[in-house]
Structure formats: structure tokens, C-alpha cells
C-alpha positions as CSV (number, residue, x, y, z in Angstrom):
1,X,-9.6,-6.8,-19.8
2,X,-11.6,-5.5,-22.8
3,X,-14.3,-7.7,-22.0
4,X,-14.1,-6.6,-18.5
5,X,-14.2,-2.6,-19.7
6,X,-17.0,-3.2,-21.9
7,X,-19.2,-5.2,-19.6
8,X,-18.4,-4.5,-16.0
9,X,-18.5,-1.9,-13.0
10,X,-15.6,-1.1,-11.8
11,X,-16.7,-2.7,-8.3
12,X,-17.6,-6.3,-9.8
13,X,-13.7,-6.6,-11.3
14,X,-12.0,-5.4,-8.0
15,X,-14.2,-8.4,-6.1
16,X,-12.5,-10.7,-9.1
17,X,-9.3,-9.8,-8.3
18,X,-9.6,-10.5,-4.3
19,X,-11.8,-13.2,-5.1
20,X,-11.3,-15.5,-8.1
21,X,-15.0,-15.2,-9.7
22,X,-17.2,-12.1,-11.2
23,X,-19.8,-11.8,-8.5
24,X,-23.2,-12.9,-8.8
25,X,-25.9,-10.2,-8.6
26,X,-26.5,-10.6,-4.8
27,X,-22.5,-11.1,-4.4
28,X,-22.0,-7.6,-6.2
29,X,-24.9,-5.6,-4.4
30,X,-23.4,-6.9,-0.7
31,X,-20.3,-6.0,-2.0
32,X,-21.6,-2.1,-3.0
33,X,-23.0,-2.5,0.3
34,X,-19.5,-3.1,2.4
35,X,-17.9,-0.2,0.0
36,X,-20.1,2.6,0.6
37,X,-19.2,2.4,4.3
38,X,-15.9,2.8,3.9
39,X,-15.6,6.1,1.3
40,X,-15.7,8.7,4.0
41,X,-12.2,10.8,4.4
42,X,-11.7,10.5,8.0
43,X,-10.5,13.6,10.2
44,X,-7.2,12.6,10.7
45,X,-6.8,12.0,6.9
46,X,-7.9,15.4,5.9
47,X,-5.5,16.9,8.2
48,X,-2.5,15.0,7.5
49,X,-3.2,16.4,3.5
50,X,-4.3,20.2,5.0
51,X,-0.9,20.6,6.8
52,X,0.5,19.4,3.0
53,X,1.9,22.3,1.0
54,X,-0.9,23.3,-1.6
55,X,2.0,22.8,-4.0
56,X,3.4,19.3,-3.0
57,X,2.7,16.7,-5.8
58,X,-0.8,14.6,-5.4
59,X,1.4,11.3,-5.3
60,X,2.6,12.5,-2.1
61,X,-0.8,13.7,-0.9
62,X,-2.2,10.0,-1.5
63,X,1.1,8.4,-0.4
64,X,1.0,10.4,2.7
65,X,-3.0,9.5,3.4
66,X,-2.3,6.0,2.8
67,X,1.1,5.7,5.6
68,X,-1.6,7.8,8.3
69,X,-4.7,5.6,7.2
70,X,-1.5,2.4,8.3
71,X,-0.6,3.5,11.0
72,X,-4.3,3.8,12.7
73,X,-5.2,1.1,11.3
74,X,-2.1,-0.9,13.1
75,X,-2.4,1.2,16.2
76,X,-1.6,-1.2,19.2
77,X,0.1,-3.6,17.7
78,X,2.5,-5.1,20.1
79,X,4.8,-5.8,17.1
80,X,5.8,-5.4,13.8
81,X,4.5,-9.1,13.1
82,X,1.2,-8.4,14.7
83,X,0.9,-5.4,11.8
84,X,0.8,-7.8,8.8
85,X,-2.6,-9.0,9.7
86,X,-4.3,-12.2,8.7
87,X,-6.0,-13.2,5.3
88,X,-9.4,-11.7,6.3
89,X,-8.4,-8.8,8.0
90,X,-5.9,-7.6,5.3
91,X,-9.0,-8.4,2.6
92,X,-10.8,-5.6,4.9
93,X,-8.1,-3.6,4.8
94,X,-7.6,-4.0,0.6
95,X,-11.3,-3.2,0.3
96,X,-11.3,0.1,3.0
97,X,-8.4,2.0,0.8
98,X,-10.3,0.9,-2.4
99,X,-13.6,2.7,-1.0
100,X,-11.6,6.0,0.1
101,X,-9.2,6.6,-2.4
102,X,-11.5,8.6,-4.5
103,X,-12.4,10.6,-1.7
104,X,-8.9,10.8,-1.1
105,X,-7.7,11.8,-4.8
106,X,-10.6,13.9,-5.7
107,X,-10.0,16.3,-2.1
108,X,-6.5,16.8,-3.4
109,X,-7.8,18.7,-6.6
110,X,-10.3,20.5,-5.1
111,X,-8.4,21.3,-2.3
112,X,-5.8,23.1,-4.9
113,X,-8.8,24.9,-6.6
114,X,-9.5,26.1,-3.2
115,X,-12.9,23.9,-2.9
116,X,-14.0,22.2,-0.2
117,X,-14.4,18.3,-0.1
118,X,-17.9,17.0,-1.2
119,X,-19.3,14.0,1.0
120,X,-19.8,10.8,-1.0
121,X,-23.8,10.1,-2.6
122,X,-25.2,6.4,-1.2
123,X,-27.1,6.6,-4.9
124,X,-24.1,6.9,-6.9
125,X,-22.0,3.4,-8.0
126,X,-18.1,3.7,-7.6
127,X,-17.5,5.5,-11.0
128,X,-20.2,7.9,-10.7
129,X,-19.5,9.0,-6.6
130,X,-15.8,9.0,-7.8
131,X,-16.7,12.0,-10.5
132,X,-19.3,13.4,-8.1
133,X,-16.4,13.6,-5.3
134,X,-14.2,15.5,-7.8
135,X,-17.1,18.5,-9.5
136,X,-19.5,18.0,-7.3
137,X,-22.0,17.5,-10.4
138,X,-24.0,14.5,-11.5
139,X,-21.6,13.3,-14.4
140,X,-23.6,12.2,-17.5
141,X,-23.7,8.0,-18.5
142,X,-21.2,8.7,-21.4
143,X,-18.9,10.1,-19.0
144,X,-19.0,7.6,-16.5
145,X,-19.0,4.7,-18.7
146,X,-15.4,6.0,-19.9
147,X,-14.1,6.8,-16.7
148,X,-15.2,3.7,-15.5
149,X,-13.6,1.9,-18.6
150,X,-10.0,3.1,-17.4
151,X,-10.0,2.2,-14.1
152,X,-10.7,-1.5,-15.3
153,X,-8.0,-1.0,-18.2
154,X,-5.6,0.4,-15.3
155,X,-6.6,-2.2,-12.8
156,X,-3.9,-5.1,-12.8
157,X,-1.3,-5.5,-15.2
158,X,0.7,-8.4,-13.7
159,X,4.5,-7.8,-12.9
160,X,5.1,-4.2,-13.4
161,X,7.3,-1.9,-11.9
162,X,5.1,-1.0,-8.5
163,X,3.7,-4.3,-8.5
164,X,6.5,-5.7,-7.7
165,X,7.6,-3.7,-5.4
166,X,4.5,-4.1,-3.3
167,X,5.9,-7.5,-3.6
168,X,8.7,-7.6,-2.4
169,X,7.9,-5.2,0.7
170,X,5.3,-8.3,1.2
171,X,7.5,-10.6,1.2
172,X,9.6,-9.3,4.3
173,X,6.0,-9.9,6.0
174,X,5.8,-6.1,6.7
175,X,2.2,-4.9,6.6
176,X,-0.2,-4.0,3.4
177,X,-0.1,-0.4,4.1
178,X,3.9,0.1,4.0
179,X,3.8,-2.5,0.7
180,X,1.0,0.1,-0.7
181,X,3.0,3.0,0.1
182,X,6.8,1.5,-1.2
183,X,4.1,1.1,-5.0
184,X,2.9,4.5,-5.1
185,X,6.8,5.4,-5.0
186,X,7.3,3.7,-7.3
187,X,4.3,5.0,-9.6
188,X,5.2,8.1,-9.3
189,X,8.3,7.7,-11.6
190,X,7.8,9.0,-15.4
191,X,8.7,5.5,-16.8
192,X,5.7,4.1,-15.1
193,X,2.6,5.7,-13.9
194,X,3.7,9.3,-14.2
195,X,3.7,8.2,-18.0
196,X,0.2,9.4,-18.6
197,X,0.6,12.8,-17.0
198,X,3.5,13.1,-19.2
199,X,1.1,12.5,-22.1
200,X,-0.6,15.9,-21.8
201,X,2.5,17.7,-20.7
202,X,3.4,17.2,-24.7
203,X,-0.1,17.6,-25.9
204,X,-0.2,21.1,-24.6
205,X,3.3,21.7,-25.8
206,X,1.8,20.8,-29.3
207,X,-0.8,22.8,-28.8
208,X,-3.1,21.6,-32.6
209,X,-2.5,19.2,-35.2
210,X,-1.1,21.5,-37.2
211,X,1.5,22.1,-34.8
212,X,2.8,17.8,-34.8
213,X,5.5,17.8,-37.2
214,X,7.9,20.8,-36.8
215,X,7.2,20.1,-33.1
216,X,8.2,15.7,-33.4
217,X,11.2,17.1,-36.0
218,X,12.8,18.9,-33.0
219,X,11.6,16.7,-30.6
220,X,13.7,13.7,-32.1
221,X,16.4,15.7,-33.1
222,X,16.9,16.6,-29.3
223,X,16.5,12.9,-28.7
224,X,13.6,13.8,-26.4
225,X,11.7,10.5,-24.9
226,X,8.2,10.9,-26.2
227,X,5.7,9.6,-23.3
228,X,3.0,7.5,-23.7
229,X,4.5,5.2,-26.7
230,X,6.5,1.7,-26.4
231,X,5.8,-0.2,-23.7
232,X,8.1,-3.4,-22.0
233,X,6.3,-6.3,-22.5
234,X,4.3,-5.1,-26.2
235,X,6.4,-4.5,-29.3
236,X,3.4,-4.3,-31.9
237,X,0.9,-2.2,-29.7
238,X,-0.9,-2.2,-26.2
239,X,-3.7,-4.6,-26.0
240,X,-5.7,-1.9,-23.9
241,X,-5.2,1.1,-26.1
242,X,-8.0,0.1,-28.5
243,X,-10.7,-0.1,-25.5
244,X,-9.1,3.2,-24.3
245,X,-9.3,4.7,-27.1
246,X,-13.0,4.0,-28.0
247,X,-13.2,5.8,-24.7
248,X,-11.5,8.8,-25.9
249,X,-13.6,8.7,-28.7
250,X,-16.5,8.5,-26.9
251,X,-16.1,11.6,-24.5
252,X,-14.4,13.5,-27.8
253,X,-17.9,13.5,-28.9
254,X,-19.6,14.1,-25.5
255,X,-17.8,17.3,-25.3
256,X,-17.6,17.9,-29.4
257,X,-13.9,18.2,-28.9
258,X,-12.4,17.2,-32.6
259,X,-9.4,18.8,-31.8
260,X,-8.2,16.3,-29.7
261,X,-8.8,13.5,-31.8
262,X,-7.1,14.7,-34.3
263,X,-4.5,15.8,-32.6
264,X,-4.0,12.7,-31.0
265,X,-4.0,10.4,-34.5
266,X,-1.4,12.8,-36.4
267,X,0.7,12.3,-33.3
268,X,0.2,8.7,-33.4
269,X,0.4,8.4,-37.5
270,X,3.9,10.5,-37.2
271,X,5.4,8.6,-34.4
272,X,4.8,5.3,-35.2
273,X,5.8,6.0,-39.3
274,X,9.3,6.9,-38.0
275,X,10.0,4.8,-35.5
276,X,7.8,1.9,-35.1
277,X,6.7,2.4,-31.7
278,X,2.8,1.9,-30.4
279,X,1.2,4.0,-28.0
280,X,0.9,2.8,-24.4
281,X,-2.5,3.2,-22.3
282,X,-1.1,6.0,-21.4
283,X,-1.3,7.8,-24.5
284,X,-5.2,7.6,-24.8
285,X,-5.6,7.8,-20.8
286,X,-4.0,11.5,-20.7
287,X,-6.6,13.5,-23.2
288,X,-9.3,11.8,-21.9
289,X,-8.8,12.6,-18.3
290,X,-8.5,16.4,-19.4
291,X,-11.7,16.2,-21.1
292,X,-13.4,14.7,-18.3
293,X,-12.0,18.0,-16.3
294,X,-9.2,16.3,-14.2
295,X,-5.9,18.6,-13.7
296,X,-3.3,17.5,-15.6
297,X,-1.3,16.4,-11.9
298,X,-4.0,14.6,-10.6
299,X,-3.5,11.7,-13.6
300,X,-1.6,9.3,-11.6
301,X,-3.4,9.6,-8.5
302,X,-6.4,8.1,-11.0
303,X,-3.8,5.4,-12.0
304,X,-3.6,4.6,-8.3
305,X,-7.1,4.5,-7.2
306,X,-7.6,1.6,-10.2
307,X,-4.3,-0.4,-9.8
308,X,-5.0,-0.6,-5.7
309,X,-7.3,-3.8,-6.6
310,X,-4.2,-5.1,-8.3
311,X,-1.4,-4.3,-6.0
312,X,-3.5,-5.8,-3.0
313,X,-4.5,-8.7,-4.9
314,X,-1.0,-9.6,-5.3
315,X,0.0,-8.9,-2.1
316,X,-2.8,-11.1,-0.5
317,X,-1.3,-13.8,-2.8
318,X,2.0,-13.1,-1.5
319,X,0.9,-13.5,1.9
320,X,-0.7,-16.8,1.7
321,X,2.0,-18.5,-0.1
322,X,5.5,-16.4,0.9
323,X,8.9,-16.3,0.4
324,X,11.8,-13.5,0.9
325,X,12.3,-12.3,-2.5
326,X,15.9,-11.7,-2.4
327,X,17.3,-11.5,-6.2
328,X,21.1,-11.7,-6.5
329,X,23.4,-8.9,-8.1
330,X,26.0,-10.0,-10.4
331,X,29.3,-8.2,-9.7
332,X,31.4,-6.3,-12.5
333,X,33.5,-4.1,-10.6
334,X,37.1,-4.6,-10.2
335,X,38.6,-7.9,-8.9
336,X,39.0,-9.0,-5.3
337,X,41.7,-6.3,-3.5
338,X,43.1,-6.5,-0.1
339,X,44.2,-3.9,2.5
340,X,48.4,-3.7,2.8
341,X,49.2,-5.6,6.9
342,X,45.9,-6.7,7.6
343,X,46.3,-10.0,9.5
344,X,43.1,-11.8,9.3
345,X,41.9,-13.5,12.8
346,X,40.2,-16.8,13.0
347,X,36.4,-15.2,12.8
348,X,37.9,-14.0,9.8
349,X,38.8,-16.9,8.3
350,X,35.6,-18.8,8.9
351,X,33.8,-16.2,7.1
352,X,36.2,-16.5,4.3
353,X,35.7,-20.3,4.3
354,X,32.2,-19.9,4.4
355,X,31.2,-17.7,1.5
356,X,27.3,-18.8,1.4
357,X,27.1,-16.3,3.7
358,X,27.5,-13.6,1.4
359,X,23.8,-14.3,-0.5
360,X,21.8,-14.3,2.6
């Protein structure tokens, strides 16, 4: 992935992940080509997020979109079966949501500034129209180059927590859409995606470096969860956080923001001395987001505008090789009871005799 960050746009590592390969230079412009005509918010999308309370959370704005965008796109279908699609069209249908989810994301900010939405710019390359969408300014090369750098980093991240969700909703052969929308639920939670907007929830507490260590004294002593550090699967630090941070770096300078580095390291330095615990993406995602000018809610709708290339890459592999995942539950309640003068009749019985049954 930090090869990827450092070398890549964002578009050429979304075709590997439907497709296998980096595309050749032909390969990627075609691919530019089919994106661009697919960024437009449609009519029916803007209004399903205008009659959205200004105040309702952005995951539900983009959750909402993507269940409308479903269902016309699986208008007519004479069933549900019919709705799941075959490989091709479901690999038109990954790459549609990928072009409008950053008109999609960046309407829901402006639309809570009270702005209108900004049409998408033929000249701009995914990172660059996705920053024009949101200011409606030209962003500078430094900027984009980070911003594209952490939709790569966010991109795929094998078997996380909406991952496999999208999964398993796959794996019932329902449809892309409702496996998209069952991931962003499960995004939204603060122990996955909502992580990173948690991140500058606590660097605002803060407030300046000066500010870290009365702040982590109380903090711990109140047993609070401190977002954006320890991960599941990395014990001795994320492998992104390093491109991530460069990032950071990078737009800490663009904007001559020194204040945010170094809150950021005495955080770091203090947190992991006590308890031995490595910061997360998150951790460097958060700041640099703010700097860039995105609202502090709008953080995970970024998260799922990269990770769509991952969840839809998994659930096209689900598709072409599937089976019901159906994982078993291990019982520790109390043992068998029965209910006083029940006389059990011979359907009864079978079902007793046939206890197979009861993993289906």
C-alpha cells in the first residue's frame, strides 16, 4: 500500500482492485474516461439527501443515497434474484458509486454550510474534482497528492469489520447495493471507521501541546478509550501510519500549521510511553482532513468513498465463487429445560431425533 500511495492515482489502484493488474497507460486513461461519466448527482439523489434533516449524520446521508441509487438501479426487476446482477453488470455498478461518491460526500458538507453543489470539472483527475466538488477551488498539487495518498491508504484492508459484512449480505445472493449499504452501517460505529472522526473530537478537546498531559492524566484516570491508537490485527504499529503521516507532514507545511504536528507527536510520545499502544491510520487521517478544510463529521464519509473499491472488490469475489456464510454460536446459557405437561407429538419427536436441523 505504501508503494501504491506514493506512486499511484487513486483511479489506477481502484482498476487493481476490480481487476488484478495496475493499468497500463491506455487501460488507465479509458478507465478516467468511463469515471467521468458517471460523477454526476442525479435528481433523485439530491432529493432523497434535501428532504434529510440538515442535522442527520453524513453516514446516513451517504447510506441513504446509496439504498435510492439501488433501488433505480434494480428498478424492474421481476425478483430479488434478478437484482444481484451478473459479473459485468455488478463491475458497472462498483465503478458508478465509485465515480459519484464524492459528489455525493462533498454535497452533504456544503449542503450544511448552506452551499450549493458544484458540478464535477472533465480536467480534474479523481482526487483533484473530489476537493473541487467540496470548496469549489482549484486545490494546490501538495494538497491533492495527500488527499489522494489516504484514499489509497483507506482503500482495502482485507477482513475488517464492514468488510465483512458486505460479505456476508453477498453471500445470501442479495444485491451490491443492499451489501454496500449493511458496510456503511457498519462504518459508522466508533470502533471502526467513525475512529478517525473521533481522532479530532480529542484533538480539539486538547486544544495545544501544552495542554497533552493534565488532559491524558484524567483521561486514563477516567478509563476513557483514546481513539485513533491500537488496532486488531497490529500490536507494534500500523503499517500505513508512516505514509499517512508524511502526508500530514506534508499539508502541516502547506498550511504552516506547527501546531498540529506537535500536538500530534506529544500525544503520540505520551500515549505510547504509558501504555504501549501505536496509533492507527486513523490517528494521522483526522488532523489532516481538518487541515485540508473538511468538517470534522464528514471524516468517515471520506473513509467510505476510498474503501468502496474494497468492499466491491470483495463482494465481486464473493459472487463468483459463493457460499452462505453462516458461522455457528456456541451456547453458554443454562442447560436444556423443559415446560411442566407438555406431551410431545410425533413431528416433535423427529425434530428431536434430527438435531442437524438446528445449524441450518
Amino acid at each position: 500500500m505504501q508503494e501504491l500511495a506514493a506512486t499511484q492515482p487513486f483511479e489506477a489502484v481502484a482498476y487493481l482492485l476490480w481487476h488484478g493488474e495496475l493499468p497500463t497507460a491506455e487501460q488507465l486513461a479509458e478507465f478516467r474516461s468511463a469515471e467521468r461519466a458517471h460523477r454526476a448527482l442525479s435528481p433523485e439523489v439530491k432529493a432523497a439527501i434535501d428532504a434529510l434533516p440538515l442535522d442527520s449524520h453524513p453516514m446516513d446521508e451517504v447510506r441513504t443515497a446509496v439504498s435510492v441509487i439501488g433501488a433505480f438501479e434494480t428498478a424492474g426487476t421481476g425478483n430479488v434474484l434478478d437484482a444481484v446482477g451478473t459479473p459485468s453488470e455488478n463491475l458497472e455498478r462498483s465503478l458508478q458509486l465509485f465515480a459519484v461518491l464524492p459528489a455525493i460526500v462533498s454535497y452533504g458538507q456544503r449542503r450544511r454550510r448552506g452551499q450549493e453543489a458544484i458540478e464535477s470539472r472533465d480536467d480534474l483527475d479523481y482526487a483533484a474534482n473530489f476537493l473541487w466538488l467540496t470548496f469549489g477551488d482549484e486545490p494546490e498539487p501538495a494538497v491533492v497528492d495527500a488527499f489522494n495518498r489516504s484514499m489509497i491508504l483507506y482503500a482495502e484492508h482485507s477482513f475488517n469489520a464492514s468488510t465483512f459484512t458486505a460479505r456476508v449480505i453477498t453471500s445470501t445472493l442479495s444485491d451490491l447495493y443492499s451489501a454496500v449499504v449493511g458496510a456503511i452501517g457498519a462504518l459508522k460505529g466508533p470502533l471502526h471507521g467513525g475512529a478517525n472522526e473521533a481522532v479530532m473530537h480529542i484533538f480539539d478537546e486538547i486544544g495545544s501541546a501544552d495542554r497533552v498531559v493534565p488532559w491524558l492524566d484524567a483521561a486514563l484516570a477516567e478509563k476513557r478509550k483514546i481513539m485513533g491508537f491500537g488496532h486488531r490485527v497490529y500490536k507494534r504499529g500500523d503499517s500505513r501510519v508512516p505514509t499517512m503521516k508524511a502526508a500530514l507532514d506534508t499539508l502541516v507545511e502547506h498550511y504552516d500549521r506547527p501546531d498540529v504536528a506537535e500536538l500530534y507527536e506529544t500525544l503520540e510520545r505520551e500515549f505510547v510511553s504509558r501504555k504501549g499502544i501505536y496509533p492507527n491510520l486513523d490517528y494521522p487521517s483526522g488532523p489532516a482532513y481538518n487541515l485540508i478544510g473538511y468538517d470534522t463529521l464528514t471524516f468517515t464519509p471520506l473513509f467510505i468513498a476510498a474503501r468502496i473499491v474494497g468492499w466491491t472488490s470483495h463482494i465481486l469475489e464473493q459472487q463468483a465463487s459463493n457460499a452462505l456464510i453462516r458461522p455457528l454460536s456456541a451456547y453458554n446459557g443454562v442447560d436444556e429445560r423443559h415446560i411442566d405437561g407438555y406431551v410431545a407429538d410425533t413431528a416433535a419427536i423427529d425434530v428431536q431425533e434430527r438435531p442437524e436441523e438446528a445449524i441450518g
